[in-house]
N, C-alpha and C positions, 0 to 999 in steps of 0.2 A: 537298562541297555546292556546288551552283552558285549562281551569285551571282545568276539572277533567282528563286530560292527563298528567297532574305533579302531580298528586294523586297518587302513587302506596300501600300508605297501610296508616291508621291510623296516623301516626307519621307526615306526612305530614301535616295533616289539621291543625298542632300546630303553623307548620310555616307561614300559611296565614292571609292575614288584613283582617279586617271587608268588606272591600268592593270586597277580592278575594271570600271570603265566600258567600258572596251574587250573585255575579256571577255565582258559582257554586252548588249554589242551584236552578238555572233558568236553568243551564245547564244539570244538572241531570234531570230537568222536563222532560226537552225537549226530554234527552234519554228517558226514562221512557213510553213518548208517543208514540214516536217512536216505540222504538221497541217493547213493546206490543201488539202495535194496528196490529204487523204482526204477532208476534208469539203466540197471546194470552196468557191471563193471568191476574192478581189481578191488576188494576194500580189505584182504586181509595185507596184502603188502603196505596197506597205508595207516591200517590202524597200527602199524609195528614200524612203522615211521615219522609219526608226531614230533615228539620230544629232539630226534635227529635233525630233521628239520629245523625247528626253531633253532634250535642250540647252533644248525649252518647260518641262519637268518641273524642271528644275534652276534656272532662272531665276526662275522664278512661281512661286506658290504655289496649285495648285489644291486645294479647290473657292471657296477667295475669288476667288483670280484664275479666271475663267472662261476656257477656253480651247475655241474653237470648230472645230469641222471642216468644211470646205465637201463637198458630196459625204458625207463620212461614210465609205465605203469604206476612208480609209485611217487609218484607228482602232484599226487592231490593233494596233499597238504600247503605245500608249494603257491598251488594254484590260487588258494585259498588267502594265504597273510599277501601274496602279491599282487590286490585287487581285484582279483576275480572271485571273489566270494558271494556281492548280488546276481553272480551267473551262472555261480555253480549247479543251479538246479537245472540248467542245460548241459548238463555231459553228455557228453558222445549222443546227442541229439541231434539232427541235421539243423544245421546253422548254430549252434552251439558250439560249446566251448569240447576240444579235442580230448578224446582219452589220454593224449598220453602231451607232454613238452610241443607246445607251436609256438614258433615266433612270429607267427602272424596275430597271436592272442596276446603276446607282452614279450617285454622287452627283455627280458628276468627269465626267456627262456634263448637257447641257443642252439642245440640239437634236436631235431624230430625225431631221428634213427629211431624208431623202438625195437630193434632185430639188437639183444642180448653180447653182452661183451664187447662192446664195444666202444666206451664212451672212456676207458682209460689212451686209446689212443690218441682221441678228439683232443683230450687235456692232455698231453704231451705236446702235439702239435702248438696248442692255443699256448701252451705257457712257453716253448722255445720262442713262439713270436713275439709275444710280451716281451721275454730277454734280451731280444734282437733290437724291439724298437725302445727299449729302456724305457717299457712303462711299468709301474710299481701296483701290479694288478695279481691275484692269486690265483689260480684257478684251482676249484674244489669237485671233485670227481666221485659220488656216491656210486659202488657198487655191493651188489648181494654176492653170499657166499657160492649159490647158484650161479652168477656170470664170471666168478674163476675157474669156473671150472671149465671154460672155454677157452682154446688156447689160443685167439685173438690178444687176449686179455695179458696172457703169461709173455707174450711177445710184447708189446707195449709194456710190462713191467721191468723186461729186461732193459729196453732201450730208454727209459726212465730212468732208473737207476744209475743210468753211466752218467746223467746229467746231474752235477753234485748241487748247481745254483736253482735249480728252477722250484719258482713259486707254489710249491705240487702239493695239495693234499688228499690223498685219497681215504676216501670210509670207507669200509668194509663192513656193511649192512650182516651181518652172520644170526639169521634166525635157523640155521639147519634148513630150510628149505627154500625149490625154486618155487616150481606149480610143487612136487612133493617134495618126501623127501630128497636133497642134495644130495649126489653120492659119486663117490670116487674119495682116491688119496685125500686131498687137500681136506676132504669133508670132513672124514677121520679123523686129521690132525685139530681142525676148528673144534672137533667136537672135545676129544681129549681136554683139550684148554680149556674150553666151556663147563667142562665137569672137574676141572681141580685147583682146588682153591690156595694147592700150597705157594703159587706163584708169586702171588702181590703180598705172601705174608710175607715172604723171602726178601720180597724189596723192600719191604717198609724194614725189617729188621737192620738192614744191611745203611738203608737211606738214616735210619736214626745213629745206627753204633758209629757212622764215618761224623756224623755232625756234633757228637759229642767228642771226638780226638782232633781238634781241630791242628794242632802240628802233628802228630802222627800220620792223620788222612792224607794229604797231599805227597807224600811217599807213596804210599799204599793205593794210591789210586789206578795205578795199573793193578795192581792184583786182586783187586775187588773187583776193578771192570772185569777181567778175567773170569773172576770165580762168577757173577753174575751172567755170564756169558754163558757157563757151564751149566747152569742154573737152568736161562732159558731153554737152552739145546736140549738138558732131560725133560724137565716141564711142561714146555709148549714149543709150538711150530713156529716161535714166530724168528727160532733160528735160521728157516730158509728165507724169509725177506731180508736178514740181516745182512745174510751171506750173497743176495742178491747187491745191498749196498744200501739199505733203504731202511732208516730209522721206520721204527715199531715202536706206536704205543697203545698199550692196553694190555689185556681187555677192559672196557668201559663197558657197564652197567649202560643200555643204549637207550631204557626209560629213564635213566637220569638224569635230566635235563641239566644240572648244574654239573654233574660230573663230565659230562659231553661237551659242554662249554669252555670247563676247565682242558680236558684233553683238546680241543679243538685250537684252542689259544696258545699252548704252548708250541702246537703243531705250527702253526700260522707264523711262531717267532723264531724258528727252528732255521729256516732260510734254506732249506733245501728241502727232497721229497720227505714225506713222511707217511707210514701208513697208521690210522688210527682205527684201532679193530674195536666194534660194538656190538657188543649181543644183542641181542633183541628177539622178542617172541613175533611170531606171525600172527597178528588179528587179538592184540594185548589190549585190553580195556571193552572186551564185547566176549561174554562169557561163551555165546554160541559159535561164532569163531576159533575162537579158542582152544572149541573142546571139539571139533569140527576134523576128525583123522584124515579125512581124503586131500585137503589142501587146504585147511584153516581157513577158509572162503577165498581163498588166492579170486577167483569171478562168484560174482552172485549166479546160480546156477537156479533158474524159474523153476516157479510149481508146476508141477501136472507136464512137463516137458514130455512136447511130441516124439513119437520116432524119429530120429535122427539118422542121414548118411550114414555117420561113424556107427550108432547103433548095429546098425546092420552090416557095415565090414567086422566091427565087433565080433557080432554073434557067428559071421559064416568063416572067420578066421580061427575060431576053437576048433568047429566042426571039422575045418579041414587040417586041424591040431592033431586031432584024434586018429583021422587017416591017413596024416604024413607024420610019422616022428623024427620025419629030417626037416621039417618044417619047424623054424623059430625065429622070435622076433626080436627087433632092435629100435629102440627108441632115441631119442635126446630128451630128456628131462621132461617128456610129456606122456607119459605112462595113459593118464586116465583123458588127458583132452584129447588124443587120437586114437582111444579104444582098445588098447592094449594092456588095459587093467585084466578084462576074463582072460585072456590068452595068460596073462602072469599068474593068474590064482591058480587057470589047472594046471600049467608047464613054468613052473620057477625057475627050475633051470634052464632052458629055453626061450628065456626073456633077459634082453640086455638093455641095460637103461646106461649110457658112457656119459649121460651130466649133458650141459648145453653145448655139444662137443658135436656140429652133425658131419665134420669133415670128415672125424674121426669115425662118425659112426656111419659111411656110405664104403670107406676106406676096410673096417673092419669086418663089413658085408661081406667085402670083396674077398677077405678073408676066410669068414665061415664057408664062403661058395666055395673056393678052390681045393678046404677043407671036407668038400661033401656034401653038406649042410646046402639049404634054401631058403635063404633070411627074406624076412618083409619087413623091409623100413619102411614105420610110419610118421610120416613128419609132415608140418604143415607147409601147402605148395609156396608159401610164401618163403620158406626157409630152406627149400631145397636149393635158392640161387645162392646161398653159401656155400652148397657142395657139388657146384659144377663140374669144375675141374676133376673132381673127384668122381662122380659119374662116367666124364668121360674118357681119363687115362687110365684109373683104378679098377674098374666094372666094366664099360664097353669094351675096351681095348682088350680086356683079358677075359673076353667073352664069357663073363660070372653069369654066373643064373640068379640074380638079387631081383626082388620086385619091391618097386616104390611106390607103399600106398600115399597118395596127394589128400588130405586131409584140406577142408578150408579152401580147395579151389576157385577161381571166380572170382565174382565180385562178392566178399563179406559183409562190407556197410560200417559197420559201428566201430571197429577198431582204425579202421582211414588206410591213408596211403600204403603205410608200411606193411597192412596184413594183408590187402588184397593178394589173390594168388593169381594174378593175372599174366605172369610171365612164364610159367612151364612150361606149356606147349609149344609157345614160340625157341626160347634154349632149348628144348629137349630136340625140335626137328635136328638141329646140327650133328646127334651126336648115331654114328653108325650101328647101324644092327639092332637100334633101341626100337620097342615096338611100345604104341602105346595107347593105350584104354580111356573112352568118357564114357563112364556109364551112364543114359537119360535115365534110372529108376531104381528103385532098392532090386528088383528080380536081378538086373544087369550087373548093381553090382556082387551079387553071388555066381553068378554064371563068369561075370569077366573076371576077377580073382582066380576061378576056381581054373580058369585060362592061363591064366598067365603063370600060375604056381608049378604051370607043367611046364612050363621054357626054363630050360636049367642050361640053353648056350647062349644068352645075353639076356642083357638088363629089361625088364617089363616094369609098363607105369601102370597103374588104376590113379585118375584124379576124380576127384568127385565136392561138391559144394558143402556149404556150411548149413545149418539149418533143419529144417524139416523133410525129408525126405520122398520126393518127387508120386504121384500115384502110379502104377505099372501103366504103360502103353502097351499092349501087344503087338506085335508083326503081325501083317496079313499075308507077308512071305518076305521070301527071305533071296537077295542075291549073289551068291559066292558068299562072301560074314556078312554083309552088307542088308539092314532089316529096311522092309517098305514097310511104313505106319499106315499110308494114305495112297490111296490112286486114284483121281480124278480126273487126269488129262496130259497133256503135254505144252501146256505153255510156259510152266516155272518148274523145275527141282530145286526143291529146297532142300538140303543138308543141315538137319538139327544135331548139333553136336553136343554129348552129354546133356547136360540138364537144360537148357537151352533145346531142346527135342521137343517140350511142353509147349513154348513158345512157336515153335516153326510150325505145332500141329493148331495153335491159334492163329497162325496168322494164315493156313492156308483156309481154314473157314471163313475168314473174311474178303479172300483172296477169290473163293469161290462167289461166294454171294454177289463178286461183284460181274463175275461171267467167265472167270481163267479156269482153265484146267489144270490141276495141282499136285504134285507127287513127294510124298515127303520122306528121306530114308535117314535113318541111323545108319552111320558107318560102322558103330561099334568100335573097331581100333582104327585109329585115326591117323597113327604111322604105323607103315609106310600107309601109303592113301592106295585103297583098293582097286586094281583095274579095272573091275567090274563097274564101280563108283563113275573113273573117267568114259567107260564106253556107255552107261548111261546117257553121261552129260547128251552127246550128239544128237539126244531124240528131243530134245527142249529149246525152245527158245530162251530160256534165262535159267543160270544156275543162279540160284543163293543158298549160302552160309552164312549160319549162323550161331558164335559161340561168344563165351563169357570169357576170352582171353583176349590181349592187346591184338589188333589187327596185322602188325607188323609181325611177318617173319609167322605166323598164327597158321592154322589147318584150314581155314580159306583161302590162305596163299599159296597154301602149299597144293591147294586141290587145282587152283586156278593154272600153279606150273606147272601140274602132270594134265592135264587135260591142254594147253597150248602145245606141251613138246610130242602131243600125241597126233596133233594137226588137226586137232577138233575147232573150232570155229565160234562155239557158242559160247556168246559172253558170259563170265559168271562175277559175280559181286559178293563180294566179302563183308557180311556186317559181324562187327564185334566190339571190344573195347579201344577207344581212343588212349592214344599214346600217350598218357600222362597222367597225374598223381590224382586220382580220386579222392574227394572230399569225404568225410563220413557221415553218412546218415543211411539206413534202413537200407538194406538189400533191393527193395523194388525200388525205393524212390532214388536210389542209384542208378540202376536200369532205365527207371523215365527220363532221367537226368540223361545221360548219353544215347537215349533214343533206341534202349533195346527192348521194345514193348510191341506186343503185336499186333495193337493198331498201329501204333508209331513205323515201322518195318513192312505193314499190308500198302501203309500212304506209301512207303519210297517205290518198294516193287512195283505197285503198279502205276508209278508214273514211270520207271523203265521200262515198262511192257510196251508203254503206249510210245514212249521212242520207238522200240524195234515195232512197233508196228505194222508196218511193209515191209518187211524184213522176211526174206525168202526163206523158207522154214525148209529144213528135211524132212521127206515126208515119212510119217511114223511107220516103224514096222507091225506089216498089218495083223504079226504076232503077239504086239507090245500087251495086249491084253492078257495075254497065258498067263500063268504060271512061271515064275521064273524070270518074268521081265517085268521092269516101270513102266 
């Protein structure tokens, strides 16, 4: 029998020897490669998280001691010693077990957030309340050296630190990388330490000469703390946590499983915060990981991988590298999963990557714009609602010329609630002068980019989905920007928005078969909503929309308000995503699941048609057929 089949929860791992431990750290690998490498998913954050793991499991007591993941991604090991082991071969499956920390899966989890830097708050929070109600409970806060670099994190450490009793231990997961490499100051600093070994000889010298003077040392123990103090501040960085107020220890050896133990325990008996810093490699015990330069398999990344959305903002953003040299880009710590790898190999200097920082990097746009420069921030739409604010007082307000490529828009599927990108279009309508793009197909998005790179008096969006990239629709013409795919009739317009265009031109095939006459148009930019768009509407009996964003406050709402304030009459119907946290499983079978499928959407429209059925139509313009009209 193997020893993580005698595992059913925490408490187990107390009863195993040094050499069952060791076993079942090989053996977790081995799951870990395994079933990843079928279901997709994070496995190099997790093989460089083993040994950490247990060594929190062994030390704490969870679910009293809470133990937090920042990110969430590297929770499989987690998942693993805390019963979910005969499940794990359902990751991020539909009805399976979640990519990342759920509390609906175990008890032993407590934060879902998978959105970066943030999980030193959560444990601030959680351990002032313990203090409050005098319970005798710790809370353990795992972060990578990647989510310091976010300055959520540096705020939560500040207001940390002023609390001298709280139950606090934070890791400091430090493999040098997030998705790549880590970079900014603090990276630096980690790194320095990581590479110089004079530090811990220093202590041990200093830790033996005071225990051999034993009446001398208790004089001298100021001046040794002292001189040790000066020690660390040349040495290593771990002088600005001190200076923060917040014992420092290490660095630990983070495959050390005993060493990690030992630093964990002392941390635990310390009675206040304490940060416990561990190296660790990314994807350590799987040699192809390992040796793996682009991101040590941070995701299992499929064979034979189709054309992708990003591929093709990729390739048409060098292109347009080449013919703008004021053209450059800005990332947050995802260089290569939003496509700004080519754009970095031909223009290095023209490529900024500010760490898992997107406040900073929307705010900095705003910067390079005022500076001359036409930055294209590429981040994923789920992460843009961290730099709201920042779009809208930084960039809109001071009329920047930045474009936001939305990377991941939609519904994603397998990474769950927190990746879907389903809220931009709805936040982005509020904010003025923003103009903004769904492109339905890889053409559009070369054409819409190459649109938007020209607006240098306010912020432009491009969003576009995750996946395989749509096959071209053509126009059969075109109204003001506004494309007709379809012209069949006047009993429904349907508004396909972005990639959702494929959908609307299915559903009006079915729509016809049944005897409606059908018109289907891309808006192309979706704000502001096109007037051409609203004087359409008048000639139809039924508008619908249809897009892959929350229905609330979304670009069906927004067409339904300009088409009522116009004093147009004909109803229109907004399908889209339901208000609420998506479960994960498969991009389509998420669609079937909330009903955006286009028999699903042919049934509802045409039981609205047969409502309006008597329903006094305008009669069509007997031009409608030209050129130039729906």
């Amino acid at each position: 029998m193997r020893v993580l089949e005698t595992v059913g929860g925490p408490a187990d791992l107390k009863k195993l020897t040094g050499q069952q431990l060791t076993d079942l750290a090989a053996e977790i690998r081995d799951v870990l490669v395994e079933t990843v490498s079928r279901t997709g998913g994070h496995l190099g954050p997790n093989l460089g998280m083993v040994e950490i793991t247990l060594a929190m499991h062994r030390v704490f007591d969870s679910p009293r001691d809470r133990l937090l993941f920042d990110v969430g991604h590297q929770a499989y090991v987690h998942k693993l010693i805390t019963g979910r082991a005969p499940r794990f071969d359902t990751l991020r499956q539909q009805d399976g077990l979640s990519g990342y920390p759920s509390h609906a899966e175990s008890e032993h989890d407590i934060i879902e957030n998978s959105h970066a830097s943030t999980a030193l708050s959560y444990a601030d929070g959680l351990a002032k309340a313990y203090r409050l109600r005098d319970e005798d409970r710790h809370v353990v806060a795992l972060i990578g050296d990647g989510g310091l670099t976010g300055g959520m994190a540096w705020e939560a450490l500040n207001n940390i630190a002023a609390a001298k009793d709280l139950k606090l231990v934070i890791i400091v997961n430090d493999n040098g990388r997030s998705y790549s490499d880590t970079v900014g100051g603090l990276a630096t600093h980690l790194t320095t330490l990581r590479t110089n070994p004079r530090y811990e000889k220093v202590l041990d010298l200093i830790k033996k000469n005071l225990g051999r003077t034993p009446y001398v040392g208790p004089p001298m123990y100021e001046v040794l703390h002292g001189i040790k103090k000066g020690l660390k501040d040349m040495l290593a960085p771990q002088g600005m946590f001190e200076d923060l107020g917040l014992k420092y220890v290490g660095p630990v050896a983070g495959h050390d499983r005993e060493a990690m133990e030992d630093a964990l325990r002392s941390a635990k008996a310390f009675g206040g915060p304490v940060i416990v810093h561990a190296v660790t490699k990314k994807g350590f015990g799987y040699a192809a990981a390992e040796q793996d330069e682009e991101d040590n398999f941070h995701q299992i990344r499929p064979a034979n991988k189709p054309r992708g959305w990003t591929d093709v903002f990729s390739d048409e953003l060098v292109k347009i590298g080449h013919r703008r040299p004021d053209v450059v880009a800005v990332t947050a710590a995802m260089l290569h999963p939003t496509g700004l790898a080519n754009f970095a190999d031909e223009f290095p200097d023209r490529t900024f990557d500010v760490g898992i920082a997107e406040q900073h990097a929307v705010t900095s746009a705003a910067g390079l714009a005022m500076g001359g420069l036409h930055p294209v921030v590429a981040i994923y739409a789920t992460f843009l609602n961290r730099a709201f604010d920042q779009v809208l007082m930084d960039v809109a307000l001071h009329k920047c010329g930045v474009t936001f490529a939305l990377d991941r828009a939609g519904v994603t599927g397998d990474d769950g609630p927190s990746h879907n990108g389903m809220w931009d279009m709805s936040i982005l309508q509020v904010v003025p002068g923003l103009r903004l793009a769904a492109p339905r197909d890889g053409k559009r998005v070369q054409e819409l980019l190459n649109e938007a790179v020209e607006v240098d008096d306010a912020p432009t969006v491009l969003r576009y989905s995750k996946g395989e990239v749509c096959p071209d629709i053509e126009a059969i013409d075109r109204v003001g920007q506004v494309d007709v795919l379809k012209r069949s009739g006047h009993d429904v317009l349907l508004v396909g928005i972005g990639a959702m265009a494929a959908t609307a031109m299915d559903v009006a095939q079915r729509l016809e078969a049944h005897g409606f006459g059908v018109t289907v148009v891309d808006p192309r930019w979706v704000k502001p909503v096109a007037p051409e768009l609203v004087e359409l509407a008048e000639s139809f009996r039924l508008v619908a929309t249809i897009e892959d964003n929350g229905r609330a406050g979304g670009c069906g709402a927004m067409i339904a308000q300009a088409v009522r304030d116009a004093g147009i009459e004909t109803p229109v119907r907004d399908f889209g995503i339901p208000q609420e946290f998506l479960p994960h499983a498969k991009r389509p079978a998420v669609l079937q699941e909330i009903g955006l499928t286009g028999q699903e959407l042919a049934r509802e429209i045409t039981e609205l048609l047969s409502e309006h059925h008597g329903d006094a139509l305008t009669e069509p313009d007997p031009a409608a057929d030209r050129p130039g009209n729906a």
